[in-house]
C-alpha positions as CSV (number, residue, x, y, z in Angstrom):
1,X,0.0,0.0,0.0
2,X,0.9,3.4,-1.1
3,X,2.2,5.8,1.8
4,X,2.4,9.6,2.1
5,X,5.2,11.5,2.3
6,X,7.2,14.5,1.3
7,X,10.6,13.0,2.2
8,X,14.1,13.9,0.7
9,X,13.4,9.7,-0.5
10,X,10.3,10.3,-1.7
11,X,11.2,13.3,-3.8
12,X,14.4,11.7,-5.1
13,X,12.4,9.1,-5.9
14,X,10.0,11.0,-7.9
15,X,12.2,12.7,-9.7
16,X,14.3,9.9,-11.3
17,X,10.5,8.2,-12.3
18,X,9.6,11.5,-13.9
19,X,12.9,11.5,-15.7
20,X,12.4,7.6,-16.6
21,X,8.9,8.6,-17.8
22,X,10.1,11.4,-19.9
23,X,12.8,9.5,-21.3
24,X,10.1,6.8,-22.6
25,X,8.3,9.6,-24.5
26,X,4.6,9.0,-22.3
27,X,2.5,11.0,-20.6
28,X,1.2,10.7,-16.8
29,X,-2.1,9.4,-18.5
30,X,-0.5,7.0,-20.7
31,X,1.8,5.2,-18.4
32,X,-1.3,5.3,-15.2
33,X,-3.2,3.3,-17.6
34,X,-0.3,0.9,-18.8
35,X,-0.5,0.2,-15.1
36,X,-3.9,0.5,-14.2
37,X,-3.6,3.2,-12.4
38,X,-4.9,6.7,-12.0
39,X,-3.2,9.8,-13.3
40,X,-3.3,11.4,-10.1
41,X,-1.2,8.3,-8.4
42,X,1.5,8.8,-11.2
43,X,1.6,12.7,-10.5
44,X,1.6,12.1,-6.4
45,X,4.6,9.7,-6.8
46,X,6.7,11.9,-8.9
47,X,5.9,15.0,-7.2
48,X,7.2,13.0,-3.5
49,X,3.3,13.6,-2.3
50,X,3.1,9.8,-1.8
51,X,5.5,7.0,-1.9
52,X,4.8,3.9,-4.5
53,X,4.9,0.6,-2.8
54,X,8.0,-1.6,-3.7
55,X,5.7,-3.6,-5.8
56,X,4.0,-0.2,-7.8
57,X,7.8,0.7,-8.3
58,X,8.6,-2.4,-9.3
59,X,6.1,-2.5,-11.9
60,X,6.9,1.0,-13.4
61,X,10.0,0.4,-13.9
62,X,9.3,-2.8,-16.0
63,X,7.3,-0.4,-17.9
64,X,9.9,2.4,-18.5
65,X,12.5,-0.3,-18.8
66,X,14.7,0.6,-16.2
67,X,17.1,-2.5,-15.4
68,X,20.1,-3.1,-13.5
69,X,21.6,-1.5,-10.8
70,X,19.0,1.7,-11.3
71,X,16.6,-0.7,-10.6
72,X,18.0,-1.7,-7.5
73,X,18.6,1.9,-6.1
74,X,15.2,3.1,-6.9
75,X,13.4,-0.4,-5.1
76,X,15.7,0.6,-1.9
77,X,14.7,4.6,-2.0
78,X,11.1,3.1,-2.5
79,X,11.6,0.8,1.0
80,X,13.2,3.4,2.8
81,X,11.1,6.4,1.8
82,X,9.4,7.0,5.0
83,X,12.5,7.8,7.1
84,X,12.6,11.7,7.0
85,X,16.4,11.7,6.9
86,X,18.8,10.4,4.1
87,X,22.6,10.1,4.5
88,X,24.3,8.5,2.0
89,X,27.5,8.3,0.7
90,X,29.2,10.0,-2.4
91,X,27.4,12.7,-4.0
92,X,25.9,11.5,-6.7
93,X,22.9,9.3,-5.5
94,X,21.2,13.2,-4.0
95,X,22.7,15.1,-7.5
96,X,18.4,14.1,-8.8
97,X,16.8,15.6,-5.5
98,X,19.4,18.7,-5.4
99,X,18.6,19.9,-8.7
100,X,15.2,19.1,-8.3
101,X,14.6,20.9,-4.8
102,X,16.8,24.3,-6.2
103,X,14.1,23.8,-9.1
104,X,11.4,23.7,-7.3
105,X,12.5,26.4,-4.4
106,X,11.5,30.0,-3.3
107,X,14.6,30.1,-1.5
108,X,17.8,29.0,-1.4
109,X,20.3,30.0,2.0
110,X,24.1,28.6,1.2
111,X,26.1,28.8,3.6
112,X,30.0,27.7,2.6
113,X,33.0,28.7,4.5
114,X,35.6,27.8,2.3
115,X,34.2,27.4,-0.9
116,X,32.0,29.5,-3.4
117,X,28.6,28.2,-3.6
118,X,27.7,26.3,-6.6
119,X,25.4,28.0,-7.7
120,X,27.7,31.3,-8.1
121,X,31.1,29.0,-9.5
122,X,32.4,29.7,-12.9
123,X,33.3,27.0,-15.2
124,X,36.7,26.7,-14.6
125,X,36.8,27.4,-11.1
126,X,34.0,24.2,-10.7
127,X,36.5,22.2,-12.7
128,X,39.8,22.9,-10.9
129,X,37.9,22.1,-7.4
130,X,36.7,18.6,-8.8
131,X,40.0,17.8,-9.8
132,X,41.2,19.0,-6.4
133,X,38.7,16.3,-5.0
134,X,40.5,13.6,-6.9
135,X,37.8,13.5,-10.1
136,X,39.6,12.9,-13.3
137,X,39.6,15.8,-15.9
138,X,37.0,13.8,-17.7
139,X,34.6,13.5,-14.6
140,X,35.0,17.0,-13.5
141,X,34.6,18.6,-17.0
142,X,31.1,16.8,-17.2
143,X,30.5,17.4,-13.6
144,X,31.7,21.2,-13.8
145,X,28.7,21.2,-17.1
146,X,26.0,19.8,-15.4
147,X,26.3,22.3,-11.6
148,X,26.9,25.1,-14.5
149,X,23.6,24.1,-16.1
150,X,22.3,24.1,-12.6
151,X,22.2,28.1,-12.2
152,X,19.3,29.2,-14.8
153,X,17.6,29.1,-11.1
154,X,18.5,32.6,-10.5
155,X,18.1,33.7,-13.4
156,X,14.5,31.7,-14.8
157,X,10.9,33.4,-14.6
158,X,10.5,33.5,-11.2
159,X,13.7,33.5,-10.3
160,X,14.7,31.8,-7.0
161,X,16.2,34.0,-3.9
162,X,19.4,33.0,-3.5
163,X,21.0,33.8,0.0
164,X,25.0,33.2,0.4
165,X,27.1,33.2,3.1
166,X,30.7,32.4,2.1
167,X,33.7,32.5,4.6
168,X,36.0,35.2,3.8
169,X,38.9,32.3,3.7
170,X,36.8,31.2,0.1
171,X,38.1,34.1,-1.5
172,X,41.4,34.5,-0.5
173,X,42.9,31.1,-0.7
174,X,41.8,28.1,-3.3
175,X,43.3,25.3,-5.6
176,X,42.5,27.6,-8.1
177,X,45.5,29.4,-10.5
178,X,45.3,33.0,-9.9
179,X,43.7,34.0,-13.2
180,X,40.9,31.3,-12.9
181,X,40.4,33.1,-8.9
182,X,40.4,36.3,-10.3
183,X,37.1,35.3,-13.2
184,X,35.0,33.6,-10.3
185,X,35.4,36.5,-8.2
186,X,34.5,39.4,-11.1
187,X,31.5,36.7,-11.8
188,X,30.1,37.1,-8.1
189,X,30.3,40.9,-8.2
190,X,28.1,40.5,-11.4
191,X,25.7,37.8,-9.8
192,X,25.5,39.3,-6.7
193,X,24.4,42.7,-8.3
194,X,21.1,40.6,-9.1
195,X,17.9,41.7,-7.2
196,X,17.1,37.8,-6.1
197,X,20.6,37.1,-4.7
198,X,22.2,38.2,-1.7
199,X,26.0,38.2,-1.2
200,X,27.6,38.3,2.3
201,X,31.2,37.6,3.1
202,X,31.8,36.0,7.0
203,X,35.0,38.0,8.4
204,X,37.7,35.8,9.4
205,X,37.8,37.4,12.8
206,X,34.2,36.7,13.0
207,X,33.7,32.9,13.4
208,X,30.8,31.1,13.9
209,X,30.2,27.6,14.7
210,X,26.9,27.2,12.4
211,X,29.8,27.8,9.4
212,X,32.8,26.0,11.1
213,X,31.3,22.7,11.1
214,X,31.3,22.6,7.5
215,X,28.7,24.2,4.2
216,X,24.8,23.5,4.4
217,X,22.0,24.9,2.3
218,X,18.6,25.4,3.6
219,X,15.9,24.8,1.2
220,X,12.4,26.7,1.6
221,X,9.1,26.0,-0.8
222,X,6.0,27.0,-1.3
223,X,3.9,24.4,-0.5
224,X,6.3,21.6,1.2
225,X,9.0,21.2,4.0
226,X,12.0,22.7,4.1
227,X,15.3,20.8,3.5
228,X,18.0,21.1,4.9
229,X,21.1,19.5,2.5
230,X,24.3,18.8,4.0
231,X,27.5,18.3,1.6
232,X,30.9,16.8,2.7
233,X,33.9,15.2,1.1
234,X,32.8,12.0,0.0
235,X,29.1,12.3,1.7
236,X,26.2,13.7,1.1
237,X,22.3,14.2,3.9
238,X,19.2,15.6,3.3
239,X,17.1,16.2,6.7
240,X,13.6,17.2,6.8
241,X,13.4,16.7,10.4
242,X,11.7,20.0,12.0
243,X,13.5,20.6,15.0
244,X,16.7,20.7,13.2
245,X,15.5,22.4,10.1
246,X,14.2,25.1,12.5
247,X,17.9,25.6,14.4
248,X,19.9,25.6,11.3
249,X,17.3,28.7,9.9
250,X,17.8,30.4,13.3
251,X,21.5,29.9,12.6
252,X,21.2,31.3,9.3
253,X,20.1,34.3,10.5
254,X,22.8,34.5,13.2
255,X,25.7,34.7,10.3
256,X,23.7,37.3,8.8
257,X,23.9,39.3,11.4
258,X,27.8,38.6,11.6
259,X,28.5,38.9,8.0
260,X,29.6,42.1,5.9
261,X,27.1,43.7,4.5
262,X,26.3,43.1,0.9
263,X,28.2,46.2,0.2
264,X,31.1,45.6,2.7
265,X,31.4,42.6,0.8
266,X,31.2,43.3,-2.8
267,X,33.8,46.5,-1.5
268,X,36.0,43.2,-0.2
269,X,35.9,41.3,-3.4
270,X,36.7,44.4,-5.1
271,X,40.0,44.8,-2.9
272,X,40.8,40.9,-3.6
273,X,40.2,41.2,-7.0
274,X,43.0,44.2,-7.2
275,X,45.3,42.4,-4.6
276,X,45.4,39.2,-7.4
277,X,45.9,40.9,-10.4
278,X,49.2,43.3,-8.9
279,X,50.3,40.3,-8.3
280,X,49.6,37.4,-10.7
């Protein structure tokens, strides 16, 4: 029996059976009654609104032809879909439901204290930190394409509020040659100068142990849960749990309150920009 939901699972889940669906060429009408089912089940699935049971999954997939080890990893999101929490590791197995949830978002808060936020990277600058993370140049070229393609959020009708909190440290010391440093930085003066994003640098004098302990993004929607996606070195969790989704938003706004101004900041970047090209 089919359960409801709206967990990180269940929308990953939803996604990747949308894509399968799409990829097939039917619509929701046509694959509900290639199933006996009705339109409205299909649409609930893929939007995470309820979770197919292992056996409805199953069957769908036979349908869309989706064999092998996909099959496998959607059955076990389908079993585990209730738990409102998903750690896993890698990256890769959340990329769906990340792309999906910045898709689907009103608001975006990043908070990254030694990185630039993927959403604001430039090409190379993606690149050279994938190969920093031990990626092949082939991997990271493809995976430095596909978080580019990622940022028509911000700039799509409605665009999605994009609120960054970056660590000073992020722009003053990276893997990154000088000259590939110096475009990301003249790219986030130009992003930043958008109406939907807001830019704020954290001081180094200013810690903070919401951004010590590593980057996070809170995701806010319309009509569902917030998530709140964590992203490590090899690791990946998505939380919907309310009690910590509520702390992490209460900590978002304490490292607003610490961070530069948006014009403090784009001043700063300014000032870094200068500092790299006198001497590169």
């Amino acid at each position: 029996m089919a359960s409801s939901a709206d967990t990180p699972r269940a929308r990953a889940l939803g996604v990747e059976l949308r894509q399968a669906r799409e990829r097939r060429g039917y619509s929701t009408r046509k694959l509900a009654e290639m199933i006996e089912r009705s339109s409205s089940h299909i649409s609930r699935w893929e939007n995470g609104k309820l979770i197919p049971s292992e056996a409805d999954t199953a069957t769908v997939l036979a349908v869309l032809g989706v064999n092998g080890p996909d099959r496998e990893r959607l059955l076990e999101l389908a079993r585990d879909a209730l738990d409102p929490n998903w750690v896993a590791p890698g990256i890769d197995k959340q990329l769906a439901a990340l792309t999906e949830y910045e898709r689907t978002a009103t608001t975006v808060i990043n908070v990254e204290p030694l990185m630039i936020p993927g959403l604001l990277q430039t090409y190379e600058y993606a690149r050279h930190i994938m190969v920093a993370y031990g990626q092949s140049r082939g991997e990271a070229d493809q995976r430095a394409t596909l978080r580019i393609g990622r940022q028509h959020v911000l700039t799509d009708k409605p665009p999605k509020k994009l609120i960054a909190i970056v660590g000073e440290y992020a722009l003053r010391h990276s893997v990154c040659p000088d000259d590939v440093m110096v475009e990301q930085l003249h790219q986030l003066l130009k992003i930043s100068a958008l109406s939907n994003v807001t830019f704020q640098v954290l001081p180094m004098e200013r810690p903070s142990a919401a951004a010590l302990s590593g980057p996070w993004a809170l995701l806010e929607f319309p009509r569902a849960k917030p998530v709140l996606h964590l992203e490590h070195f090899r690791s990946s969790a998505t939380i919907t749990d309310e009690k910590t989704v509520k702390s992490y938003r209460a900590a978002a706004d304490e490292l607003l309150d610490l961070a530069m101004s948006p014009a403090e900041t784009a001043a700063l970047v300014a000032d870094v920009i200068k500092s790299r090209e006198t001497t590169s």
